[in-house]
TORPA-4810 file (N, C-alpha, C, O; in nm, 3 decimals):
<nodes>
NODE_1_-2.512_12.957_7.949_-2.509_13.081_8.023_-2.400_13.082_8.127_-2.333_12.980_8.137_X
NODE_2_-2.374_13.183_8.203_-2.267_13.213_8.276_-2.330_13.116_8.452_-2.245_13.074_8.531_X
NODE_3_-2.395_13.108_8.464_-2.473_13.059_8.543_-2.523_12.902_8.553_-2.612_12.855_8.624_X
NODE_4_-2.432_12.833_8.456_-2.485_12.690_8.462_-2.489_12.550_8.510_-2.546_12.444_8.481_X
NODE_5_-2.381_12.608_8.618_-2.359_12.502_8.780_-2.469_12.566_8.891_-2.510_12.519_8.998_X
NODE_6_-2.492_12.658_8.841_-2.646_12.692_9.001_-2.723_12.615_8.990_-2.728_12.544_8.890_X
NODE_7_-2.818_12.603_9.104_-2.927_12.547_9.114_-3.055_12.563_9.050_-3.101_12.560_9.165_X
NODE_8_-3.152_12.576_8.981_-3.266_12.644_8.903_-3.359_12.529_8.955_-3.355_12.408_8.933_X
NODE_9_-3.481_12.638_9.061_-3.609_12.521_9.083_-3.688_12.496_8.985_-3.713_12.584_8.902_X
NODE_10_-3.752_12.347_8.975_-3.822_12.340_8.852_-3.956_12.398_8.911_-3.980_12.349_9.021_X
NODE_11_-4.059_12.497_8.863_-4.154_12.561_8.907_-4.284_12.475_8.877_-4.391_12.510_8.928_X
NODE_12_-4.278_12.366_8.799_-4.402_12.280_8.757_-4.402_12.167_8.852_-4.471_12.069_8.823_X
NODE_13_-4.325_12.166_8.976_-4.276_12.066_9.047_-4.422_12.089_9.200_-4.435_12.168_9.294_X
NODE_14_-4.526_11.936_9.129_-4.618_11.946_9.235_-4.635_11.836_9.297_-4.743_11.828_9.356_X
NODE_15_-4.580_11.768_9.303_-4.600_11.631_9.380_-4.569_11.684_9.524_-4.531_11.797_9.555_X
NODE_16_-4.601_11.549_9.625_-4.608_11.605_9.761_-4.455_11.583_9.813_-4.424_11.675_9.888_X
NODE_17_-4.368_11.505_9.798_-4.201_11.470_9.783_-4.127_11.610_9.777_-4.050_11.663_9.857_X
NODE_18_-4.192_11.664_9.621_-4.138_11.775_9.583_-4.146_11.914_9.664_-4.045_11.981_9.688_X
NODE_19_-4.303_11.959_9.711_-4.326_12.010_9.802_-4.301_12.052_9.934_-4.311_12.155_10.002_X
NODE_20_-4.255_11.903_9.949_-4.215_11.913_10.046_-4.080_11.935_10.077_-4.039_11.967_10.188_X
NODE_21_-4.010_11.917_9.977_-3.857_11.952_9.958_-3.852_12.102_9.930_-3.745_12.152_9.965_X
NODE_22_-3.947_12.195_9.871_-3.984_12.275_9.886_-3.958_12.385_10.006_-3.893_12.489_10.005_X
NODE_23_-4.025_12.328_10.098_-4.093_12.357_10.256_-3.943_12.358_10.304_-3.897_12.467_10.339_X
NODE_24_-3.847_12.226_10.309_-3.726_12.261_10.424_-3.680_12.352_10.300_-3.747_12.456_10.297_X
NODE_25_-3.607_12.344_10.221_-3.556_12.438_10.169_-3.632_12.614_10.213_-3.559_12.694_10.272_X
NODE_26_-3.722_12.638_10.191_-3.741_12.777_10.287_-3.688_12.767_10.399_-3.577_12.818_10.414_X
NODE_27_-3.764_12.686_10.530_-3.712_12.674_10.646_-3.567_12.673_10.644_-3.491_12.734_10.719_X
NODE_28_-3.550_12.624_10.584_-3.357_12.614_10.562_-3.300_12.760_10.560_-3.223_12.810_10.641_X
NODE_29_-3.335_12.794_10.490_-3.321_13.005_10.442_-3.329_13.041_10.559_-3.235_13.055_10.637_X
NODE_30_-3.489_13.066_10.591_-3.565_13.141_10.683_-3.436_13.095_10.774_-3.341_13.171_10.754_X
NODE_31_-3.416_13.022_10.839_-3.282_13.000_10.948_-3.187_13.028_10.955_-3.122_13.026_11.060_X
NODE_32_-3.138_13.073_10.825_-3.071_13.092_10.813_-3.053_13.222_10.800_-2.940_13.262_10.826_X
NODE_33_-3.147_13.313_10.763_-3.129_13.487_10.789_-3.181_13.471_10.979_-3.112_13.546_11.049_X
NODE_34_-3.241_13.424_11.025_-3.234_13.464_11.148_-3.193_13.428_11.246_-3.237_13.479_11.349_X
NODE_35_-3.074_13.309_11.253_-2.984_13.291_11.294_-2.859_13.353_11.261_-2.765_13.344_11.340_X
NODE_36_-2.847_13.421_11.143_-2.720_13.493_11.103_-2.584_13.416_11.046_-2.467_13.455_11.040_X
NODE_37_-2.636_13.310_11.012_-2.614_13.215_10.975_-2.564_13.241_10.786_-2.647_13.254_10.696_X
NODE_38_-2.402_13.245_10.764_-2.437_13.236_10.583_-2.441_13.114_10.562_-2.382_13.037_10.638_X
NODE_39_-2.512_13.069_10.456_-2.550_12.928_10.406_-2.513_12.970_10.246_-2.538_13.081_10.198_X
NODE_40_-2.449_12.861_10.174_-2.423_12.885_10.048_-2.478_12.831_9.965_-2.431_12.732_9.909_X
NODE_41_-2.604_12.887_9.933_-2.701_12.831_9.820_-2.656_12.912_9.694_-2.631_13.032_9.684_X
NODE_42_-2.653_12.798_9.587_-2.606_12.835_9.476_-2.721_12.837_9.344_-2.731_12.769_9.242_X
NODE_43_-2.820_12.980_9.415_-2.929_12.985_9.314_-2.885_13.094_9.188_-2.825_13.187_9.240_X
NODE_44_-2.891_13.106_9.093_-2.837_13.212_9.021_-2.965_13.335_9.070_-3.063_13.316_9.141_X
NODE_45_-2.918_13.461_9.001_-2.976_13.595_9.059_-3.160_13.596_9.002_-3.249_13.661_9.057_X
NODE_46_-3.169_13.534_8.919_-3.319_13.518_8.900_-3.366_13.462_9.001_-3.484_13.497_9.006_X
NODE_47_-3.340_13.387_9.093_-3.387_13.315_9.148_-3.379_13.358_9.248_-3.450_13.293_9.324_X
NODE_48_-3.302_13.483_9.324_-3.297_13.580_9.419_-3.405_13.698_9.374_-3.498_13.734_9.445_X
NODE_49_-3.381_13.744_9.266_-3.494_13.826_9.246_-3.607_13.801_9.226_-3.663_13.896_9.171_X
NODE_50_-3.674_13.714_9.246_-3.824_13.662_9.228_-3.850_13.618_9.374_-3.968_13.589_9.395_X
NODE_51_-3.776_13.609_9.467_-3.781_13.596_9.655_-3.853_13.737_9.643_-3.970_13.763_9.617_X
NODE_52_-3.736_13.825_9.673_-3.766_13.974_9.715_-3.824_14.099_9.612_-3.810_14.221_9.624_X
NODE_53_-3.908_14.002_9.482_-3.984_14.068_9.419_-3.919_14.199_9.366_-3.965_14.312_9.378_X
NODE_54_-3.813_14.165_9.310_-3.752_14.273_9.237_-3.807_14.243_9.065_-3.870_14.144_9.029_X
NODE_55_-3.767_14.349_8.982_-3.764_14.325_8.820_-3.717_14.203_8.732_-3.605_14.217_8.681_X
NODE_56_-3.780_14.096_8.709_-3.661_14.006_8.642_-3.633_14.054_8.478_-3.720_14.078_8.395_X
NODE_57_-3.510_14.059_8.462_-3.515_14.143_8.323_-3.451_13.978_8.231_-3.415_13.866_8.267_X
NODE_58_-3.464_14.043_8.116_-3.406_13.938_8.008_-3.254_13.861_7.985_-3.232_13.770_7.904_X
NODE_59_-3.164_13.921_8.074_-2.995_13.938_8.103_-3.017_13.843_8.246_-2.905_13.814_8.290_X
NODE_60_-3.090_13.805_8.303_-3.107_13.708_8.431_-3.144_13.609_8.363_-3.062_13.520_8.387_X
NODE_61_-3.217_13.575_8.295_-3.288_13.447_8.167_-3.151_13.404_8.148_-3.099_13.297_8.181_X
NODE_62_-3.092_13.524_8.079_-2.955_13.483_7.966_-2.863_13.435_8.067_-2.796_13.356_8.000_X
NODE_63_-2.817_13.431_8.181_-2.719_13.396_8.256_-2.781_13.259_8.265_-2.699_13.176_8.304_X
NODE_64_-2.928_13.200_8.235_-2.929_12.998_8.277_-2.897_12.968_8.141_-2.813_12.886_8.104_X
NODE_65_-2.992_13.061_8.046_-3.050_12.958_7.917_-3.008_13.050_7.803_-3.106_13.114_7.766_X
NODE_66_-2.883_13.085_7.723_-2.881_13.125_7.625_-2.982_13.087_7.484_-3.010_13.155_7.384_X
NODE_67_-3.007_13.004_7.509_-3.077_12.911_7.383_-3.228_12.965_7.403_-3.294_13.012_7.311_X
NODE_68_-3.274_12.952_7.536_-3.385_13.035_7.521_-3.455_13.137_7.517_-3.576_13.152_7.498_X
NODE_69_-3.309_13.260_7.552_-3.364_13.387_7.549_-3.341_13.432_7.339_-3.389_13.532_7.285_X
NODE_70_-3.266_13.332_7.274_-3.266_13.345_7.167_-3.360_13.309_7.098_-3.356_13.325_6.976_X
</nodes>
């Protein structure tokens, strides 16, 4: 996909390590919108649209995983 140097969280990720890597990574954000702060996280747009609860359509899939939207 066009998208395959971003970052993609693994979502089955429950250990407490993981979690917790989790946790600063928000805090990390969160600080980063309210400090005004740009920070350059390199999540592809699925991964922005599932934050702010927008539509994820099938063309956001296709930008990680060609193979699996096929």
């Amino acid at each position: 996909g066009l998208n395959r140097e971003m970052w993609v969280p693994v979502p089955s990720s429950t250990s407490q390590q993981q979690l917790a890597m989790y946790e600063f990574l928000g805090n990390l954000m969160g600080y980063g919108l309210r400090a005004k702060h740009t920070l350059s996280f390199n999540f592809p747009s699925i991964f922005y649209k599932y934050i702010v609860d927008q539509v994820i359509e099938l063309d956001d899939l296709e930008a990680i995983d060609v193979m699996c939207v096929q």
